[in-house]
C-alpha positions in Angstrom: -23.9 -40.7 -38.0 -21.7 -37.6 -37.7 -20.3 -36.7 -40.7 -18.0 -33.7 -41.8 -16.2 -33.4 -45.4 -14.1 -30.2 -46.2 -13.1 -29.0 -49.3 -11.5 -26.1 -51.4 -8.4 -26.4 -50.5 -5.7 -26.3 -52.8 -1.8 -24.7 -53.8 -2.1 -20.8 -54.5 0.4 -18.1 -54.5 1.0 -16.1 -51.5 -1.7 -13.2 -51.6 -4.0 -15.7 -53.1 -7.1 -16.3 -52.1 -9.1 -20.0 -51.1 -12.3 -20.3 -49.4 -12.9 -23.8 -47.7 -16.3 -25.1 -46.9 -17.7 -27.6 -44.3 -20.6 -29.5 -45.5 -22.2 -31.4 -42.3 -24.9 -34.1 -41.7 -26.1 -37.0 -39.6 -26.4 -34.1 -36.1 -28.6 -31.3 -35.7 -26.1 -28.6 -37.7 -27.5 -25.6 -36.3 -27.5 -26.5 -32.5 -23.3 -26.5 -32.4 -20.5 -24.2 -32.8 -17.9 -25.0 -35.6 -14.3 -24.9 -35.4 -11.5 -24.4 -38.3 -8.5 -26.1 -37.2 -4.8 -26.3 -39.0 -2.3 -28.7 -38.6 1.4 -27.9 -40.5 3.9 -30.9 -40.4 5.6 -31.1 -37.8 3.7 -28.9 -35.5 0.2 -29.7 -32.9 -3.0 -28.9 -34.2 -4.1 -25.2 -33.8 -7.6 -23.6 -33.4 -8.0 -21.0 -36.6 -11.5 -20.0 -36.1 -14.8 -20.6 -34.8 -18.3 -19.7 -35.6 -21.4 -20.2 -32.7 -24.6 -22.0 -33.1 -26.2 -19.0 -33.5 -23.7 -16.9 -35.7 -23.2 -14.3 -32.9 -20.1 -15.1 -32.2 -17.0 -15.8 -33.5 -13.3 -16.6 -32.8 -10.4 -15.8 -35.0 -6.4 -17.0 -34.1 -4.2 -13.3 -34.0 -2.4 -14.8 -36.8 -5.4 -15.0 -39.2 -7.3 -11.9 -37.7 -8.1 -9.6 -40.4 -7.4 -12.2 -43.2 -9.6 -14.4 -42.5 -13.5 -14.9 -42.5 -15.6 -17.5 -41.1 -19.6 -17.9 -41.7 -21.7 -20.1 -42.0 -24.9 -21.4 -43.7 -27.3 -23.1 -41.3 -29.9 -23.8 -44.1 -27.0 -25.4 -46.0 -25.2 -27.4 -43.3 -22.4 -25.9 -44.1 -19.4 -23.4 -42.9 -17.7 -21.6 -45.0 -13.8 -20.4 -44.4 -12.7 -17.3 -46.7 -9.0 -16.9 -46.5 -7.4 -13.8 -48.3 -3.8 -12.5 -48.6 -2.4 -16.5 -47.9 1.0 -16.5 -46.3 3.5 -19.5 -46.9 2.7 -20.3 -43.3 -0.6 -20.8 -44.0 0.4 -24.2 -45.0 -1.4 -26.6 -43.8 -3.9 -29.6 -43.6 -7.3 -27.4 -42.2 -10.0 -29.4 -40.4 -13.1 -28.6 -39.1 -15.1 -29.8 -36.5 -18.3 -29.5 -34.2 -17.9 -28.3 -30.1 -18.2 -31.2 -27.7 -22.0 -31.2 -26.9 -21.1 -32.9 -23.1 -18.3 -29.9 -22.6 -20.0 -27.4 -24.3 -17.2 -24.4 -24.6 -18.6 -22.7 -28.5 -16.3 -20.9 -29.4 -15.0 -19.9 -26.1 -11.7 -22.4 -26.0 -11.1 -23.0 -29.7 -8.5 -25.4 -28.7 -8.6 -29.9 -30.1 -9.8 -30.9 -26.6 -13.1 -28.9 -26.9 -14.2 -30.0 -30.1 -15.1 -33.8 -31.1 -16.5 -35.2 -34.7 -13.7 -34.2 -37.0 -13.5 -34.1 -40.7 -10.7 -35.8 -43.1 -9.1 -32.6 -43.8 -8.4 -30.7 -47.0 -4.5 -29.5 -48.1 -3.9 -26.2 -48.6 -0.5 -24.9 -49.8 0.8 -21.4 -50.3 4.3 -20.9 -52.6 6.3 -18.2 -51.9 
């Protein structure tokens, strides 16, 4: 059974730092592409970042770019998101998940429909 857990988030400071991780199991972790998403209240779920199969590519949204870091540990089942210099708008419930195996995009449409199994989510909250 698929299974995806996040954690690390948290409330910091804006300029703070967080780094969320994926921990995966019950698939074969290193065969799919993983995808950070975000979800604010109020407002659709949005792709953040993505990281192949193979760790050769990845996808980053323009309003993380350069803030953000995405990697991943295939030995560990797990991917890691290190976010630096957090913006109030950063707020947000962040979920990851793995690329639909029967549509098979990666990282190349980071967008909801693309991606299926789906962790519970971890807060993150940035004060102004």
């Amino acid at each position: 059974q698929v299974q995806l857990v996040e954690s690390g988030g948290g409330l910091v400071h804006a300029g703070g730092s967080l780094r969320l991780s994926c921990a995966a199991s019950g698939f074969t972790f290193d065969y799919y592409a993983i995808g950070w998403f975000r979800q604010a209240p109020g407002k659709e779920r949005e792709g953040v970042s993505c990281i192949s199969s193979t760790d050769d590519i990845t996808y980053y949204a323009d309003s993380v770019k350069g803030r953000f870091t995405i990697s991943r540990d295939n030995a560990k089942n797990t991917v890691y998101l290190q976010m630096n210099s957090l913006r109030p708008e950063d707020t947000a419930v962040y979920y990851c998940a793995t690329e639909s195996p029967v549509l098979g995009y990666g990282c190349l449409n980071v967008v909801p429909r693309n991606f299926d199994s789906w962790g519970q989510g971890t807060q993150v909250t940035v004060s102004s």
